[in-house]
C-alpha positions in Angstrom: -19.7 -5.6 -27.8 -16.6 -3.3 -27.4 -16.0 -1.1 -30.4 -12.1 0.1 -30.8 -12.8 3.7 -32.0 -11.3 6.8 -30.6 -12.6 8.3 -27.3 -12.7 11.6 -28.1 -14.6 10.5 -31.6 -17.4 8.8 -29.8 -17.6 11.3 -27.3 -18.4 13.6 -29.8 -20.9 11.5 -31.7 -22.9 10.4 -29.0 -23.4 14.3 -27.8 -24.5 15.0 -31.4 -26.9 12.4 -31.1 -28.2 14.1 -27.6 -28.5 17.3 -29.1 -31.0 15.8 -31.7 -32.7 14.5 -29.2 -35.7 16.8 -27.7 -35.1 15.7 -24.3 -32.3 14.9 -21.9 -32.3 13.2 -18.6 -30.2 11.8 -16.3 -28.9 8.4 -16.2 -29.3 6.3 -12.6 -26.1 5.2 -12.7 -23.6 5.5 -9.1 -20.7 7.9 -9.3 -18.2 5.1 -9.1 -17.8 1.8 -9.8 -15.1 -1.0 -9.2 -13.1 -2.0 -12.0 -14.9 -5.6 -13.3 -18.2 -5.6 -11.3 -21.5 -6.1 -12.9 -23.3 -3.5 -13.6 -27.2 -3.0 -13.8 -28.5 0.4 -15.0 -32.7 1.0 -14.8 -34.7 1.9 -17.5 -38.1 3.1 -18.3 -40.4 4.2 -21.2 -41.1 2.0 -24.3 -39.1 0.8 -27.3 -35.9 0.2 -28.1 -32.8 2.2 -27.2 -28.9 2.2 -27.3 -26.5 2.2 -24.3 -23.4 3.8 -25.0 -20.7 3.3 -22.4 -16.9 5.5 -23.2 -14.1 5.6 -21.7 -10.4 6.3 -22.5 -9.4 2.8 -24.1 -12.8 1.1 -24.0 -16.4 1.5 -25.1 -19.1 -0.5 -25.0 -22.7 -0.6 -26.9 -26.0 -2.3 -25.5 -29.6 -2.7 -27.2 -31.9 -2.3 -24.6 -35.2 -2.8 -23.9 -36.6 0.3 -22.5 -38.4 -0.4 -19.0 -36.2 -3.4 -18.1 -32.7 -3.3 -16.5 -29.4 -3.1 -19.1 -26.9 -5.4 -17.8 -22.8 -5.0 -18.3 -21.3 -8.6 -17.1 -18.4 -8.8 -15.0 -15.3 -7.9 -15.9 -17.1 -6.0 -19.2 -16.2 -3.1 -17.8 -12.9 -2.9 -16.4 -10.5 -0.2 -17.3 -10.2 2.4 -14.8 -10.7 5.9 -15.2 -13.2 8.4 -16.2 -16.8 7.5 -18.1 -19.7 8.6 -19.7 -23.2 6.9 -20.3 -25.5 7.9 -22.8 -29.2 5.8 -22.9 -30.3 7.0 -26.5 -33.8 5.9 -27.3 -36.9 7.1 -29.4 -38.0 9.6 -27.9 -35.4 11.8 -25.4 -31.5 10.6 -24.5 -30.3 9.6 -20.6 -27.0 10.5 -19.2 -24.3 10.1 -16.7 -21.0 10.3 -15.9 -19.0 8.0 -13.2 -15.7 6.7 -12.3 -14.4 3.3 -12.2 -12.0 2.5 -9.6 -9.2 -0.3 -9.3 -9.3 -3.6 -7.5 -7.0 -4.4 -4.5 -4.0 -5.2 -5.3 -3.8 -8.3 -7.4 0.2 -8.2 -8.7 3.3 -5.8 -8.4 6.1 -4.6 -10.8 9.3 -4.7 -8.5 11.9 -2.8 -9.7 15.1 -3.3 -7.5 18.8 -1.7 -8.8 21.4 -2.7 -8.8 21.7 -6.3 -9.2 25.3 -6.1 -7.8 27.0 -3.8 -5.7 30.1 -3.6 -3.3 29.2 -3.9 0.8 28.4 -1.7 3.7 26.8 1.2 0.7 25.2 3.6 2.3 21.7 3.9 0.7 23.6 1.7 -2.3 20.8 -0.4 -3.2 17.1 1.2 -4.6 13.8 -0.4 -4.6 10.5 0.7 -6.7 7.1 -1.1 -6.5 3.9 0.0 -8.7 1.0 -1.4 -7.4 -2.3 -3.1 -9.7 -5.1 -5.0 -9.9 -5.9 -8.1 -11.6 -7.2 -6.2 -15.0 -3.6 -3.9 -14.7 -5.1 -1.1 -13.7 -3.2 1.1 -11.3 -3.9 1.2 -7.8 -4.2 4.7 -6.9 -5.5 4.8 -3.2 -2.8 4.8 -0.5 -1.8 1.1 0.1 1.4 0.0 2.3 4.0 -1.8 1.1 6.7 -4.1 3.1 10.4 -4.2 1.5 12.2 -6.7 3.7 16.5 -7.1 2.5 17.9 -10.2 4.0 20.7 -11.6 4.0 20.6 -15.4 4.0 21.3 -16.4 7.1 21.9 -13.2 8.6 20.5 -9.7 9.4 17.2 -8.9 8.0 16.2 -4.5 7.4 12.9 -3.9 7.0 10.4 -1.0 5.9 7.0 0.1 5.6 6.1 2.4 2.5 2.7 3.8 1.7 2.4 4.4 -2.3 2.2 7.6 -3.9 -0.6 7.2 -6.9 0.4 3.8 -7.0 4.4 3.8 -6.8 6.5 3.3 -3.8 10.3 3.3 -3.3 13.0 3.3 -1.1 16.6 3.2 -0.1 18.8 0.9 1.9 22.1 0.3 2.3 23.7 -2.7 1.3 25.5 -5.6 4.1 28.9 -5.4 6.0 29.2 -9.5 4.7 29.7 -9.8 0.9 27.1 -12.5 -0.1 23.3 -12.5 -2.4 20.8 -10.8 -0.9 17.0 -11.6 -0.8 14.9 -8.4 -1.3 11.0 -8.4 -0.9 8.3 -6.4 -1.8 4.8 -7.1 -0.2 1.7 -6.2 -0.4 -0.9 -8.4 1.6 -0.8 -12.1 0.3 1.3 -10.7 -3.0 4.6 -10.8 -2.9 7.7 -10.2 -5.6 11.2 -11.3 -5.2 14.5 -10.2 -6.4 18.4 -11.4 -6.1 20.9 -8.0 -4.9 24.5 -9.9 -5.0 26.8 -8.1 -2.8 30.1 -8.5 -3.4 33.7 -7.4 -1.3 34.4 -3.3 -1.5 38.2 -2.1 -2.1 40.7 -4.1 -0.3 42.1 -2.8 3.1 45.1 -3.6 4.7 47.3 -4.9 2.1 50.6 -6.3 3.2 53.3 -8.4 1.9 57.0 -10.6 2.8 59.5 -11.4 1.1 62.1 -14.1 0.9 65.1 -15.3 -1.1 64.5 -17.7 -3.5 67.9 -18.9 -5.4 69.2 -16.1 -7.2 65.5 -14.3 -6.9 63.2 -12.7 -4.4 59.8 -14.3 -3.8 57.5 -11.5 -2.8 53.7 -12.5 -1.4 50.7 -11.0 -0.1 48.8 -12.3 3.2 45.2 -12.8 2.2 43.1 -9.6 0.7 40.3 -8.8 2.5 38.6 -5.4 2.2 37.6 -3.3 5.2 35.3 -5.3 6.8 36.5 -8.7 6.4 35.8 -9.9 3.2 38.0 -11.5 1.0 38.7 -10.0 -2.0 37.4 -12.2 -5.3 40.6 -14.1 -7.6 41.4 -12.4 -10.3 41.6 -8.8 -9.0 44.8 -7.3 -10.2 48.0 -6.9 -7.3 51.1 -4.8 -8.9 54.6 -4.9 -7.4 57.1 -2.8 -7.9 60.6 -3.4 -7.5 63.0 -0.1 -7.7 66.6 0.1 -7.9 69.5 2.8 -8.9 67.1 4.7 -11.0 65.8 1.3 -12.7 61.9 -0.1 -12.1 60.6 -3.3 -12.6 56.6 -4.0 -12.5 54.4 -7.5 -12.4 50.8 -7.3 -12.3 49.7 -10.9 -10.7 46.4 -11.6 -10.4 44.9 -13.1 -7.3 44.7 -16.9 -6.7 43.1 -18.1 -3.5 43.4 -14.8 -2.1 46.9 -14.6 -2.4 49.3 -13.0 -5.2 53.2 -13.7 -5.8 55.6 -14.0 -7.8 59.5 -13.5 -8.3 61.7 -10.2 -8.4 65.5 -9.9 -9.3 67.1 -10.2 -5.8 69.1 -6.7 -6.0 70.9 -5.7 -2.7 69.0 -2.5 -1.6 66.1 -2.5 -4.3 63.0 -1.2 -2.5 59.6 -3.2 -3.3 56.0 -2.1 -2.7 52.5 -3.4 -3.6 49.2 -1.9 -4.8 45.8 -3.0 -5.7 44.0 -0.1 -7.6 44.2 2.4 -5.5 45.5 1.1 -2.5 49.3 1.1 -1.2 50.4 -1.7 0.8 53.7 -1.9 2.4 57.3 -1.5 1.9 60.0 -3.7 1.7 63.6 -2.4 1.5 65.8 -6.0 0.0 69.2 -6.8 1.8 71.1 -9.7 0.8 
């Protein structure tokens, strides 16, 4: 059975009960042991004895029989990390120390940032993969791990990582298309999957026309695209400025369809410009 007492408290109780003992001998036990095997530890002597098993976050006691084998069942012992055994019996106390080791790699914790990002990002989007087994034990030896970043139904960048004490990460840079993204982690037959949506960067190339509408000026944009030929989402803000004699007027439109306009006063000789953030677009001087 397992008993939930603290490590260090056992620890110390079963060497008190060795040093009361008269004689101390080792324990056949190996030096490691895979996380969730069974385990068979040989015994000899007469009488009835105790098996103590401790480790950080588990311990396990066993009456046994002395001079026939004490059995731990599968996945009875299946924490990883550091142990001590202690066969207490009538007459003189057994021990052994050993390590128990992780599985392979049973599931991942995929960690991918951001979830949305502009295009063409150098190094813009980051990817993090700890690697366990199929008790959640961290896989510690070096083990490879494929991140693949696709685009659907275009380019696909892929790398091969080799964990650090179970953690692996990289760096890639986002797409020249705006669009989601399909990024992969892989380990052997286990995969995870995540969603990076990227979306247009700052608009380039912003230009405009004008022309008379009755008394007023209708002023629109060609469509916004940023730099590498996306189009800029609906909604984003387009300002135009109409100055004349000392006087300003400003509408913000937002874009619909890719496009912004709107109406000015059609003053001979006002100048109007455009902007989108930071981006200038260009200039218009108004001539009736």
């Amino acid at each position: 059975m397992r008993i939930s007492l603290r490590f260090a408290t056992l620890w110390g109780l079963a060497a008190m009960a060795t040093c009361a003992i008269a004689q101390t001998m080792p324990l056949d036990l190996p030096k490691s042991i895979e996380a969730g095997s069974a385990v068979s530890v040989a015994t000899s002597g007469n009488g009835k004895a105790v098996l103590y098993i401790v480790g950080i976050g588990q311990v396990l006691r066993h009456d046994v029989q002395l001079g026939e084998k004490a059995a731990l069942a599968p996945g009875e012992l299946h924490n990883a990390g550091h142990y001590g055994a202690f066969l207490v019996g009538p007459s003189s106390t057994q021990t052994a120390e050993f390590d128990v080791t992780a599985q392979q790699p049973s599931s991942l914790s995929f960690l991918a940032k951001p979830s949305r990002l502009p295009v063409d990002l150098h190094e813009g989007i980051s990817g993090v993969v700890y690697v366990f087994d199929a008790f959640r034990n961290l896989v510690l030896s070096p083990t490879q791990v494929s991140f693949e970043l696709s685009e659907i139904g275009g380019a696909t960048q892929t790398r091969v990582v080799t964990t650090q004490n179970g953690v692996a990460w990289l760096r890639l840079d986002s797409a020249p298309k705006a669009g989601a993204a399909q990024f992969l982690a892989r380990v052997g037959a286990v995969t995870e999957k995540r969603i990076v949506q990227q979306v247009s960067g700052e608009p380039c190339n912003l230009r405009m026309s004008a022309r008379r509408s009755g008394t007023r000026v209708e002023v629109e944009t060609e469509p916004l695209r940023d730099c590498k030929g996306n189009a800029v989402p609906d909604g984003t803000i387009v300002t135009f400025i109409e100055r004349n004699n000392g006087s300003e007027s400003t509408v913000d439109v937002p874009l619909k369809r890719g496009v912004a306009r709107t109406d000015l006063p059609a003053n001979d000789g006002a100048t109007i410009s455009v902007a989108t953030g930071v981006v200038m677009g260009n200039e218009i001087r108004w001539r009736q």
